[in-house]
C-alpha positions in Angstrom: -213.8 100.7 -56.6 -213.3 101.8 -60.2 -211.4 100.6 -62.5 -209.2 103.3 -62.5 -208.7 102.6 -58.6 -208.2 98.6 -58.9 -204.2 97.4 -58.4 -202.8 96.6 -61.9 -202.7 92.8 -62.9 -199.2 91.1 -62.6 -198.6 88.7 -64.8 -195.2 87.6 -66.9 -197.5 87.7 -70.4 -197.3 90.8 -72.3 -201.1 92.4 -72.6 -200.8 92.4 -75.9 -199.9 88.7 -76.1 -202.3 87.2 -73.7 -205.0 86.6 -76.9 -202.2 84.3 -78.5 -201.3 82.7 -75.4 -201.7 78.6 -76.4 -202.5 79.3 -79.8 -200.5 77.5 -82.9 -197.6 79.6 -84.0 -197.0 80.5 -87.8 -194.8 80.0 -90.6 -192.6 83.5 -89.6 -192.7 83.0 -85.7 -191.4 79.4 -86.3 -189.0 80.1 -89.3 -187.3 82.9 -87.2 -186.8 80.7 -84.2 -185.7 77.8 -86.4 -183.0 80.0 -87.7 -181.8 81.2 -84.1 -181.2 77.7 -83.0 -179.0 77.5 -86.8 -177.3 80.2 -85.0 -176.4 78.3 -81.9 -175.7 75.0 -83.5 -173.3 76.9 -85.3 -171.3 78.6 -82.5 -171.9 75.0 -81.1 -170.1 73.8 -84.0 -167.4 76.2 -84.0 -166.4 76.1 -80.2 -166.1 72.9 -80.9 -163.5 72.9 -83.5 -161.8 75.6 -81.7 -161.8 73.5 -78.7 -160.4 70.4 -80.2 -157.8 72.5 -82.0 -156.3 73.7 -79.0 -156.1 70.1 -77.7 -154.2 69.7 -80.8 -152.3 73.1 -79.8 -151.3 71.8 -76.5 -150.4 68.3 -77.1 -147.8 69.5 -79.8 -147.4 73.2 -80.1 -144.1 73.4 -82.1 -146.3 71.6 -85.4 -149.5 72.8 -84.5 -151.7 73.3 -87.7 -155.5 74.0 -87.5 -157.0 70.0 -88.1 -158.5 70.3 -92.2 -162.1 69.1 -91.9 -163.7 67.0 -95.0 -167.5 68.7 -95.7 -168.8 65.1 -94.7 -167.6 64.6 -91.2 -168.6 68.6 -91.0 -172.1 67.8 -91.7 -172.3 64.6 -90.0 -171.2 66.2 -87.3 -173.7 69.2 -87.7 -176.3 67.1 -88.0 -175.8 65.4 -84.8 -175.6 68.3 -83.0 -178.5 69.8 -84.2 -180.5 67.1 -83.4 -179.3 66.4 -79.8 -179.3 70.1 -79.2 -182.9 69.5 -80.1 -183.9 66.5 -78.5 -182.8 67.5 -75.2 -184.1 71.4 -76.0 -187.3 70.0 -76.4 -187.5 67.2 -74.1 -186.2 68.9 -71.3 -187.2 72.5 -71.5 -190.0 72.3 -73.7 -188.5 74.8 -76.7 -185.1 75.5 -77.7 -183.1 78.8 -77.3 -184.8 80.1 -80.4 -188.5 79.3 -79.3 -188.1 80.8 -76.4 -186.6 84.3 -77.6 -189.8 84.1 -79.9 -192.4 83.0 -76.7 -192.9 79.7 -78.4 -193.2 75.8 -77.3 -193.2 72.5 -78.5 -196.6 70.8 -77.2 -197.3 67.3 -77.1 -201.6 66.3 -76.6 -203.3 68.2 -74.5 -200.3 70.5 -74.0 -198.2 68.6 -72.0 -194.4 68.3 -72.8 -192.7 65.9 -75.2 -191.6 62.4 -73.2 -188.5 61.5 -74.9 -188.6 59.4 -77.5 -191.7 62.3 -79.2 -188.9 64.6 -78.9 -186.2 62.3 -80.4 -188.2 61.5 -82.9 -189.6 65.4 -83.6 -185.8 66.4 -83.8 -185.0 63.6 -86.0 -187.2 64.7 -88.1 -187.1 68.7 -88.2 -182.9 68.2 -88.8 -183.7 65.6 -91.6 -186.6 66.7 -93.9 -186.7 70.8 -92.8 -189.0 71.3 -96.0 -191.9 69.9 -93.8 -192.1 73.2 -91.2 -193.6 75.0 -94.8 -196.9 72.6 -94.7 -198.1 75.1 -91.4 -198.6 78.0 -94.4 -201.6 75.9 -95.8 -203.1 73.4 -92.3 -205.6 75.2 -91.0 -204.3 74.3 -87.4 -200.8 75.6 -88.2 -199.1 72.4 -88.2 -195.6 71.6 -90.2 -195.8 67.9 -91.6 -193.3 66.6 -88.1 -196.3 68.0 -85.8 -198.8 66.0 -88.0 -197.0 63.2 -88.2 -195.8 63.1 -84.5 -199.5 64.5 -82.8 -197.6 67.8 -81.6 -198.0 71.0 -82.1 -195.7 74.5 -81.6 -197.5 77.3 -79.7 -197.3 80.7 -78.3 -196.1 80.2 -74.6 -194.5 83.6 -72.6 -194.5 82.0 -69.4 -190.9 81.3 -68.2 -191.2 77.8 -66.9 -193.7 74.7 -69.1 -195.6 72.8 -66.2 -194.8 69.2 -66.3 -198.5 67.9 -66.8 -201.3 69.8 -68.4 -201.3 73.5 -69.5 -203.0 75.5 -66.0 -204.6 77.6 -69.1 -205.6 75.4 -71.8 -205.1 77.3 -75.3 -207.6 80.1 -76.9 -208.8 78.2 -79.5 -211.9 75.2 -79.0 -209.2 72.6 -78.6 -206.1 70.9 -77.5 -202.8 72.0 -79.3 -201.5 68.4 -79.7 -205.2 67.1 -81.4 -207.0 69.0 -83.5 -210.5 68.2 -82.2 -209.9 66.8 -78.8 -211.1 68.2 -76.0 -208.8 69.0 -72.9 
């Protein structure tokens, strides 16, 4: 049988993609899906607000004034948010809304997903001190100053579902995306 002749491969990676499958995402893959999941903490933020002012609504309708807000409890708020909607993004699902839309994931060693405390903490951390995604432009193994810090690593991942244990395709490169220089 030819080539020509042989059924075509199914598989739920892009062709072009397959190369980059497991391998550390950069600086624009992660900064675009960072800003996506800005996005839906924001509509998280604002449903919110709307929500609780039309408790206010209906508990008093005849006085009702949209509740004023002071830019503290709006960003404490915010930041809590941000970093549950994190945490449980990344502890549950492996990547957030944004890292998935970009065929990214959060990778603990050997590939395997984030327990939750790593994922806590990794939230904590990207929500607090966001200037540390920028130190993946200069590691050679693509890693922001959390992923050092924490052993993780973010990589290209189109599959629809992360496997609970170890990666069934370990990454591209000579090594595991959680440890530079570990085997898997």
């Amino acid at each position: 049988m030819t080539g020509e002749d042989a059924a075509p491969e199914l598989s739920s990676i892009p062709r072009e993609a397959r190369r980059f499958q497991g391998t550390p995402a950069g600086i624009v893959t992660r900064f675009v899906a960072n800003s996506i999941d800005a996005l839906v903490v924001a509509v998280m933020l604002c449903t919110m607000y709307l929500g609780y002012s039309a408790i206010i609504f209906m508990l008093d309708p005849r006085t009702f004034e949209f509740p004023a807000v002071t830019f503290l409890a709006s960003l404490t708020v915010a930041l809590v948010v941000a970093t549950l909607y994190l945490w449980l993004a990344w502890w549950l699902l492996g990547r957030s809304y944004g890292a998935h839309v970009m065929g990214i994931r959060v990778a603990g060693r050997r590939g395997r997903k984030l327990g939750p405390l790593r994922a806590l903490a990794r939230a904590w951390f990207c929500v607090f001190f966001p200037i540390g995604l920028f130190w993946c432009v200069v590691s050679p193994h693509r890693r922001s100053v959390q992923d050092v810090v924490l052993f993780t690593s973010v990589v290209y991942d189109w599959r629809p579902r992360t496997p609970a244990g170890p990666d069934p395709q370990p990454p591209a490169v000579g090594e595991s995306p959680g440890m530079p220089g570990a085997a898997s």
